[in-house]
C-alpha positions, 0 to 999 in steps of 0.5 A: 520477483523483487528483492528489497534490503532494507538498510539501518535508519539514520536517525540517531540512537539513543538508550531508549531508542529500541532497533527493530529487525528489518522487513525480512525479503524478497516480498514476492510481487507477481502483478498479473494482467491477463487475457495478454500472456505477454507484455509489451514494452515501451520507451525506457522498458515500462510496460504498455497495458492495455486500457481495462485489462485485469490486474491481480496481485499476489504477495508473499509475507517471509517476515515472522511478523505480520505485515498490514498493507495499503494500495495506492495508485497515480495515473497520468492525471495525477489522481489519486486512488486506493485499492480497498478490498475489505473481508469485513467492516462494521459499524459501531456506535456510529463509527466505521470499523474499518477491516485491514489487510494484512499478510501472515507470518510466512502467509499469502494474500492476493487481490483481489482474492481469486474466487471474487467475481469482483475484477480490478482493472487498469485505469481508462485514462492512457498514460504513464501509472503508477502502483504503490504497495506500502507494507508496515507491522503496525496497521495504517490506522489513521489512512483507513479513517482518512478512506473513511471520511469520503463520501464516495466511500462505500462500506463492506464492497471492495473498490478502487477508491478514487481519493477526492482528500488527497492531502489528508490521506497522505498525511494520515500515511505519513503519520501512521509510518511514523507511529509505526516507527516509535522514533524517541521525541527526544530525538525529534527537532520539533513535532511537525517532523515525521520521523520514519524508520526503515526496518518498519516499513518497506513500499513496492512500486510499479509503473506502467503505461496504460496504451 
């Protein structure tokens, strides 16, 4: 189990400046690997996970709002990539509509979800990795676009994403944060600041060695 506390922003605050209430934690994260009931652990008590063994997550929303979520992951290297585990995408007009994940108030999601044959597995590549769950109560809008815009990006199937626009995808995540966070301009030096705040989002980390 985690437990994350989110403190108050230090942005300044101003009239027009509304507070959020915070995240409400723990957001409880059970990663499982399996067929191992057990891990081992390495150097710095990291645990060591064997090359393809499955991983599922299972989170646990206790806010009263609900929180959209991404997935992202580093191995040792330094490639990107994103869990994607739609429940249904269209396309309109042309345009790919892209389905959020997302945990209800007081809700449950796993992933991937257990009566799926689909099977996420640890990265071939041996090395120190790493997992990122970022949560938000605004959708990652601009990041599924950026998913989106890959050729290696296939609609309606759940994957693990190998990220070939690195860049973009981050910088669509740190504008979706910011989007999220409604941070006055006034406040703001110049418009090529992201200004984040922490009672809007909160992230998850993991890091493992692939053995």
């Amino acid at each position: 189990m985690l437990l994350y506390s989110p403190q108050r922003s230090n942005l300044p605050s101003g009239k027009d400046q509304p507070s959020s209430p915070p995240i409400v934690f723990p957001h409880r994260k059970k990663t499982l690997f399996s067929p191992n009931p057990s891990t081992p652990e390495g150097t710095n008590n990291i645990p060591l996970i064997s090359r393809g063994t499955e991983i599922r997550l299972n989170l646990e929303n206790l806010d009263d709002r609900q929180l959209y979520i991404i997935v992202l992951g580093t191995d040792s290297n330094c490639n990107l990539n994103a869990l994607y585990t739609p429940a249904r995408s269209s396309t309109l007009e042309g345009v790919i509509q892209l389905e959020e994940m997302a945990i209800a108030p007081q809700g449950e999601l796993i992933l991937p979800p257990t009566e799926n044959s689909w099977k996420w597995k640890v990265s071939e590549s041996s090395g120190i990795n790493t997992l990122y769950v970022l949560l938000s109560v605004q959708p990652f809008t601009e990041t599924l676009r950026a998913f989106a815009s890959q050729q290696n990006f296939k609609l309606d199937q759940q994957q693990v994403l190998n990220v070939t626009n690195p860049l973009v995808v981050v910088n669509a995540v740190m504008q979706d944060l910011h989007d999220t966070s409604s941070v006055a301009k006034e406040l703001l030096p110049n418009e090529e600041v992201y200004a984040l705040d922490v009672n809007s989002w909160a992230t998850l980390k993991f890091v493992y060695e692939v053995i």
